[in-house]
N, CA, C and O atoms as a GROMACS GRO file, in nm:
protein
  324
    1UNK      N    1   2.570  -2.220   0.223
    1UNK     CA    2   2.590  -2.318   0.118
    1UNK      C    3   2.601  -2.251  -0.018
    1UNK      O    4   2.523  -2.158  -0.043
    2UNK      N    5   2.688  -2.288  -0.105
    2UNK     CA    6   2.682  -2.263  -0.249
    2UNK      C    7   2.518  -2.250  -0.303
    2UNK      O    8   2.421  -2.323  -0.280
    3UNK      N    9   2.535  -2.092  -0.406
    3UNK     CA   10   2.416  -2.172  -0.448
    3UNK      C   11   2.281  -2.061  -0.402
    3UNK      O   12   2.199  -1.998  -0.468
    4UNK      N   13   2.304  -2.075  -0.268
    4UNK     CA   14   2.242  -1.973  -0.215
    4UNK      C   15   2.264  -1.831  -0.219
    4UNK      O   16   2.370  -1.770  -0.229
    5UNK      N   17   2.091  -1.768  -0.205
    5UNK     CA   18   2.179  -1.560  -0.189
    5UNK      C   19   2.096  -1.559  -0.037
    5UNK      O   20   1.981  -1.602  -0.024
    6UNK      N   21   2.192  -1.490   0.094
    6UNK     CA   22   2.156  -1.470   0.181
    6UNK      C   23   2.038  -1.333   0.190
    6UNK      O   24   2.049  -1.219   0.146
    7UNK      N   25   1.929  -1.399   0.265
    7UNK     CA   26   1.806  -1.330   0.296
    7UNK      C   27   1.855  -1.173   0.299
    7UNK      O   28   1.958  -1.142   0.359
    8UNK      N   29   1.766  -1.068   0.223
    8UNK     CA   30   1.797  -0.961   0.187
    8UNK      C   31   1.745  -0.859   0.361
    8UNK      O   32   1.628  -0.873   0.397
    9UNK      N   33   1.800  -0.806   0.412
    9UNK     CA   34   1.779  -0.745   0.535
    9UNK      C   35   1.825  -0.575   0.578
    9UNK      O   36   1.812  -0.510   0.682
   10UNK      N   37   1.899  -0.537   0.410
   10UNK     CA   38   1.943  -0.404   0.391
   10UNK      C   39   1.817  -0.331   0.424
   10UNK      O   40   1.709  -0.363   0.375
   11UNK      N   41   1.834  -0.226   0.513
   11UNK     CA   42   1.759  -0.104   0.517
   11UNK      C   43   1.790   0.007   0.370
   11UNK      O   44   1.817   0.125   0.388
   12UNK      N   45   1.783  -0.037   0.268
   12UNK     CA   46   1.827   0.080   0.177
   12UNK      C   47   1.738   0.040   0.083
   12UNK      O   48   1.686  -0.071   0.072
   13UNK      N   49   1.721   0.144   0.010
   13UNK     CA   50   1.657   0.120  -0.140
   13UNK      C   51   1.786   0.128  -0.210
   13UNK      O   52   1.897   0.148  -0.160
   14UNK      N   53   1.741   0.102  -0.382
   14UNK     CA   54   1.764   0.086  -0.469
   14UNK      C   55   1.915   0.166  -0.507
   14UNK      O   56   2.023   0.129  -0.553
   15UNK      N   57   1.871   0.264  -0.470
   15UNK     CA   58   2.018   0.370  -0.507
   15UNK      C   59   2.092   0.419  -0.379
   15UNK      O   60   2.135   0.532  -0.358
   16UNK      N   61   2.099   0.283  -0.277
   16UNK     CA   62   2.164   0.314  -0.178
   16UNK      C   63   2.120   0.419  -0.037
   16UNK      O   64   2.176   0.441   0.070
   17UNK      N   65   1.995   0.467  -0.100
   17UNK     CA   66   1.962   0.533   0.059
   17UNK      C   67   1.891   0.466   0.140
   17UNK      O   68   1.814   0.370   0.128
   18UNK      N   69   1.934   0.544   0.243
   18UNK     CA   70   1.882   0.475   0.392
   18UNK      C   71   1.677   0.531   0.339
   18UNK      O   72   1.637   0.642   0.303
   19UNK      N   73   1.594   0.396   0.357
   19UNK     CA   74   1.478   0.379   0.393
   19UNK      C   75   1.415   0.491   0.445
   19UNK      O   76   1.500   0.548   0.514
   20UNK      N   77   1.325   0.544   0.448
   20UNK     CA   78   1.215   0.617   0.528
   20UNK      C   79   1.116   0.583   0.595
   20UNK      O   80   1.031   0.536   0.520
   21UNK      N   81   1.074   0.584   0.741
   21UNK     CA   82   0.939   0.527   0.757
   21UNK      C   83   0.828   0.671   0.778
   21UNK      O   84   0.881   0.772   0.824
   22UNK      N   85   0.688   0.675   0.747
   22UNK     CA   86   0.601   0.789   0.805
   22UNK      C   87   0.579   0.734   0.976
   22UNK      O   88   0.585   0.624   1.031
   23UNK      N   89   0.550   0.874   1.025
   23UNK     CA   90   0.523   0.868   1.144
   23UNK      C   91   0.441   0.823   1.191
   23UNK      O   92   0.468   0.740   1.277
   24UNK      N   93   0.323   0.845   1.167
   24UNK     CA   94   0.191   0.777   1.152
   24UNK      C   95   0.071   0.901   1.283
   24UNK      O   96  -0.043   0.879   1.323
   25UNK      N   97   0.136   0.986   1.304
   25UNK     CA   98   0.080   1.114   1.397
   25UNK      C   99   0.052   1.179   1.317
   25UNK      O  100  -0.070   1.192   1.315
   26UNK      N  101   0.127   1.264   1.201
   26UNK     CA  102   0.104   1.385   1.185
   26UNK      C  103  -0.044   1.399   1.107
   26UNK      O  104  -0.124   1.308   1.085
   27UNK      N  105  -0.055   1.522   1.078
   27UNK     CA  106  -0.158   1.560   1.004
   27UNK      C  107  -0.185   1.471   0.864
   27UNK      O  108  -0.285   1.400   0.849
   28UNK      N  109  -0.089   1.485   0.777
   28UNK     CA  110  -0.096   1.382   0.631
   28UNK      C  111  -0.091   1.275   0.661
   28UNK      O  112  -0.153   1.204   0.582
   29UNK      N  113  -0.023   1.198   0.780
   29UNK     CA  114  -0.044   1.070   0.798
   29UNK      C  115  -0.129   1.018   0.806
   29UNK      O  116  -0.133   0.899   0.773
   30UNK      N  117  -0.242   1.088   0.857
   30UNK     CA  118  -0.394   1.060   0.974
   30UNK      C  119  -0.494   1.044   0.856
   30UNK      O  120  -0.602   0.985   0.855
   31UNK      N  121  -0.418   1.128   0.736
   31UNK     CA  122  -0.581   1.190   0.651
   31UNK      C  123  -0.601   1.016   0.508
   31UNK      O  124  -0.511   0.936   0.483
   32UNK      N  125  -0.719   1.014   0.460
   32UNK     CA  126  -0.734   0.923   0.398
   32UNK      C  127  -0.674   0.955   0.215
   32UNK      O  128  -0.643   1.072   0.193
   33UNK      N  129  -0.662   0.867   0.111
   33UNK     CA  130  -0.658   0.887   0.032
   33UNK      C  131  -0.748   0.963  -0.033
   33UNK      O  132  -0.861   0.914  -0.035
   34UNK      N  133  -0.732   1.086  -0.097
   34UNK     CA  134  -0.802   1.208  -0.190
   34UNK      C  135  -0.892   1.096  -0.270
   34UNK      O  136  -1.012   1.079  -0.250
   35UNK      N  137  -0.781   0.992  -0.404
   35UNK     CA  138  -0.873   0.938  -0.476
   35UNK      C  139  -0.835   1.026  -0.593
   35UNK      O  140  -0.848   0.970  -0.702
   36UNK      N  141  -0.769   1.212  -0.600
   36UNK     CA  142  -0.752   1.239  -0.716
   36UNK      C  143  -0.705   1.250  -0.743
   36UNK      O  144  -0.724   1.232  -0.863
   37UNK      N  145  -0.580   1.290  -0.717
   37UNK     CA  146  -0.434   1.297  -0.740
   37UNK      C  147  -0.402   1.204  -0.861
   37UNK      O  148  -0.448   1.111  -0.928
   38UNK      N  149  -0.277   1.302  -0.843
   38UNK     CA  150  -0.201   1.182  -0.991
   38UNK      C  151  -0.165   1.048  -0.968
   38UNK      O  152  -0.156   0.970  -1.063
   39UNK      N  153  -0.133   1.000  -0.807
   39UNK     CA  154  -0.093   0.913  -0.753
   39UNK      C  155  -0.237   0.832  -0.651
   39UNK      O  156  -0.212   0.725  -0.597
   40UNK      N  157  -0.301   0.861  -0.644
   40UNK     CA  158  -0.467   0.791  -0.607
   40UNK      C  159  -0.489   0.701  -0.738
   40UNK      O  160  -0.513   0.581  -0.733
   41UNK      N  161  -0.478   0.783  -0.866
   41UNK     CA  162  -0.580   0.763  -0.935
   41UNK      C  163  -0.467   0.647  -1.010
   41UNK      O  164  -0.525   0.581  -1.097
   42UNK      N  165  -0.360   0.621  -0.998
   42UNK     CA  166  -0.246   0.495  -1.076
   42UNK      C  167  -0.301   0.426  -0.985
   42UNK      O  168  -0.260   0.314  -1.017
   43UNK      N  169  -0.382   0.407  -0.867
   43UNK     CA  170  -0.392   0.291  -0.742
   43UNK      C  171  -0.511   0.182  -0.775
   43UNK      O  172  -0.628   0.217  -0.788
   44UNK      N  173  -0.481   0.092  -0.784
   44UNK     CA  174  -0.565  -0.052  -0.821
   44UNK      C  175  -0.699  -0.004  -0.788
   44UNK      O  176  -0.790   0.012  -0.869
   45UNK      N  177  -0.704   0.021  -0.640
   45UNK     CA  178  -0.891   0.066  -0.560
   45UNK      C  179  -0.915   0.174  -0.635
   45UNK      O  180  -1.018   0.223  -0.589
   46UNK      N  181  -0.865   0.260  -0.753
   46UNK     CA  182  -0.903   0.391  -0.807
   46UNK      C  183  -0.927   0.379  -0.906
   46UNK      O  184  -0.986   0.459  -0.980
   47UNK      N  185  -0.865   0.211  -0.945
   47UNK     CA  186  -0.927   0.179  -1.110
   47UNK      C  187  -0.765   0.229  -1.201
   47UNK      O  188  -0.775   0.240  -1.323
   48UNK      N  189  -0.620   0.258  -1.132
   48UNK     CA  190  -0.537   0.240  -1.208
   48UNK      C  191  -0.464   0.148  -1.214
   48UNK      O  192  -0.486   0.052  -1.139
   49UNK      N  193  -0.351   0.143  -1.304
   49UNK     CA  194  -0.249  -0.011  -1.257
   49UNK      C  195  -0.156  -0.039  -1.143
   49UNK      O  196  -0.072  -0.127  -1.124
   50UNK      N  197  -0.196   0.060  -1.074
   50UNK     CA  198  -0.073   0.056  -0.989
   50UNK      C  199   0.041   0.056  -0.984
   50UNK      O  200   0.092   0.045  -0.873
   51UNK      N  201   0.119   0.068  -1.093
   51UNK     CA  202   0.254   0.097  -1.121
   51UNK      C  203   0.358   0.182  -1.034
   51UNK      O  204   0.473   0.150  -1.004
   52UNK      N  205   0.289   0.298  -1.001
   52UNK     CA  206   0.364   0.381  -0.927
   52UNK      C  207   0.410   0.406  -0.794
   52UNK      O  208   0.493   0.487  -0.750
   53UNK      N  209   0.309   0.283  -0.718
   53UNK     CA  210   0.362   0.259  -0.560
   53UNK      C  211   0.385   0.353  -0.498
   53UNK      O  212   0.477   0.350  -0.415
   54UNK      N  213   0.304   0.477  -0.520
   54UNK     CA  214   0.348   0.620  -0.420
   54UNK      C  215   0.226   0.630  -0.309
   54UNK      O  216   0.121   0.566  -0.318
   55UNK      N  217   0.258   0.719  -0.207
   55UNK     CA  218   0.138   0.784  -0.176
   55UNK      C  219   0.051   0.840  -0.222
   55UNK      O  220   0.069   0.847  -0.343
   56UNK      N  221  -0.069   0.901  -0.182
   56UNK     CA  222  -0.144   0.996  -0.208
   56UNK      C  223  -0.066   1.121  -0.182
   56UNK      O  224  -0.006   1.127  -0.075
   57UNK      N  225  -0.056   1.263  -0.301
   57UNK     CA  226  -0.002   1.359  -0.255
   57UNK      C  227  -0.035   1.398  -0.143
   57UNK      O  228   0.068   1.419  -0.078
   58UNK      N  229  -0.135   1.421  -0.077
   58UNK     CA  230  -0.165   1.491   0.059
   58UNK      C  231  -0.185   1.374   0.156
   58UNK      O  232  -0.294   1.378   0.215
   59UNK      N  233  -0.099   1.263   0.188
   59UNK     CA  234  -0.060   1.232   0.284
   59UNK      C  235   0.105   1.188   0.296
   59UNK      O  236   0.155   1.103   0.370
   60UNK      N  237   0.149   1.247   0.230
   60UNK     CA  238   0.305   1.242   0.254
   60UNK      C  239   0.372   1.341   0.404
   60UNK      O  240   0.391   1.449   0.460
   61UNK      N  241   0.381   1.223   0.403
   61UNK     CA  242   0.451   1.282   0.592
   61UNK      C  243   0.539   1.382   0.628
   61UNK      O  244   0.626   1.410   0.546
   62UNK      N  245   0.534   1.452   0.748
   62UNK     CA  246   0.637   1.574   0.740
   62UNK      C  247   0.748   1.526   0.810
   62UNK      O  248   0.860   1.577   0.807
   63UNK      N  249   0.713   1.427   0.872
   63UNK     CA  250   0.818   1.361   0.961
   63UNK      C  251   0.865   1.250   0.962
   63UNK      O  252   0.840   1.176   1.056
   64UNK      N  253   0.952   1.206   0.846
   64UNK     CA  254   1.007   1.070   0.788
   64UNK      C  255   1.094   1.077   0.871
   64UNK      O  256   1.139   1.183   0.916
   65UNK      N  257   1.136   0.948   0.906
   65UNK     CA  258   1.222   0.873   0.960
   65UNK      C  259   1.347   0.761   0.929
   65UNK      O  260   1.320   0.680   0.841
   66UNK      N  261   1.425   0.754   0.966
   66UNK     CA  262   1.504   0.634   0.921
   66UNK      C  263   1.416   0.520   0.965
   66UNK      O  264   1.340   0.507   1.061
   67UNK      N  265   1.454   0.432   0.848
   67UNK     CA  266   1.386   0.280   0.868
   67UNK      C  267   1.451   0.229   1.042
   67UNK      O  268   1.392   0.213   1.148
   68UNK      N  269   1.592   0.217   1.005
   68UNK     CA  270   1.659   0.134   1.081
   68UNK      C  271   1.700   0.212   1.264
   68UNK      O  272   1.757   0.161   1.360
   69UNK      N  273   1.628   0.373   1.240
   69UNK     CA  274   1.652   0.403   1.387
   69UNK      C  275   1.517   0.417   1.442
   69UNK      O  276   1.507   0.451   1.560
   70UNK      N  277   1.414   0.396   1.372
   70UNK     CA  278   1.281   0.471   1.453
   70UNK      C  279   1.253   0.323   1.578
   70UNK      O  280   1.265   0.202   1.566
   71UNK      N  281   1.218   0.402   1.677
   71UNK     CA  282   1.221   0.352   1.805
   71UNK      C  283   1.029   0.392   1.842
   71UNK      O  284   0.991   0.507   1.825
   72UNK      N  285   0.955   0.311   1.878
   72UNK     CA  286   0.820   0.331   1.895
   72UNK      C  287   0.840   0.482   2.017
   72UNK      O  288   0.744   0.560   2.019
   73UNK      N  289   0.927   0.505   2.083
   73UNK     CA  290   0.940   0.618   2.184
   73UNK      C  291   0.922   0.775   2.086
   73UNK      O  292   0.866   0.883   2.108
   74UNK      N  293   1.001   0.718   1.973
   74UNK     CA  294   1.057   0.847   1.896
   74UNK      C  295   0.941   0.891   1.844
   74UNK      O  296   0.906   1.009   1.853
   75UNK      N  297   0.857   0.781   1.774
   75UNK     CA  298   0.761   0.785   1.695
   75UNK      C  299   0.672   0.854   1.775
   75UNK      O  300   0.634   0.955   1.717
   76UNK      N  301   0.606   0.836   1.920
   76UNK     CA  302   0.494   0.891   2.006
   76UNK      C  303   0.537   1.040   1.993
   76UNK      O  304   0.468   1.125   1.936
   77UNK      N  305   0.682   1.068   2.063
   77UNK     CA  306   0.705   1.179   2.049
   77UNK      C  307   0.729   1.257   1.946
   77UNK      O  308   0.761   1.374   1.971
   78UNK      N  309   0.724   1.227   1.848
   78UNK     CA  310   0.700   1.347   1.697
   78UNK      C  311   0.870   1.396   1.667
   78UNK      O  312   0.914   1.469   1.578
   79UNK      N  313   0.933   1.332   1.769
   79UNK     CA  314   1.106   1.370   1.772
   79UNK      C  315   1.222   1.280   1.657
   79UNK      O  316   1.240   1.169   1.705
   80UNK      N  317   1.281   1.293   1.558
   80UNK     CA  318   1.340   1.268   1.452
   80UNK      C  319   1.472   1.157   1.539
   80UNK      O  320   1.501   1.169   1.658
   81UNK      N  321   1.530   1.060   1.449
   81UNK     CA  322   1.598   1.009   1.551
   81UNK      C  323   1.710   1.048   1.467
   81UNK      O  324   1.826   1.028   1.504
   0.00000   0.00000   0.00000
């Protein structure tokens, strides 16, 4: 219908790239937020504004993935799709 914007369902960010997901195995995935980092400490639970929507530096994943191919198979196996 006129009028309407159809439900947004792009796998991409902002400047056109394909999405990333973390693996959720590896080593940085597993570990908890530091808390000191430059990116802990912008985080609401750390007492910042949260503005920056990042990870914690030391859990950024070694094994990102495409949004739109990761397959729960791929993910067990630590294998990139």
């Amino acid at each position: 219908p006129p009028g309407k914007t159809p439900a947004h369902t792009s796998n991409k960010d902002k400047k056109g790239q394909e999405k990333r997901r973390r693996c959720g195995k590896c080593e940085p995935c597993l570990r908890t937020d530091c808390g000191e980092c430059e990116e802990c400490v912008n985080k609401k639970r750390f007492g910042g504004d949260g503005s920056s929507r990042q990870s914690c530096l030391f859990k950024r994943c070694v094994l990102l993935y495409p949004a739109s191919a990761v397959s729960a198979s791929a993910v067990q196996q630590h294998q990139p799709v």
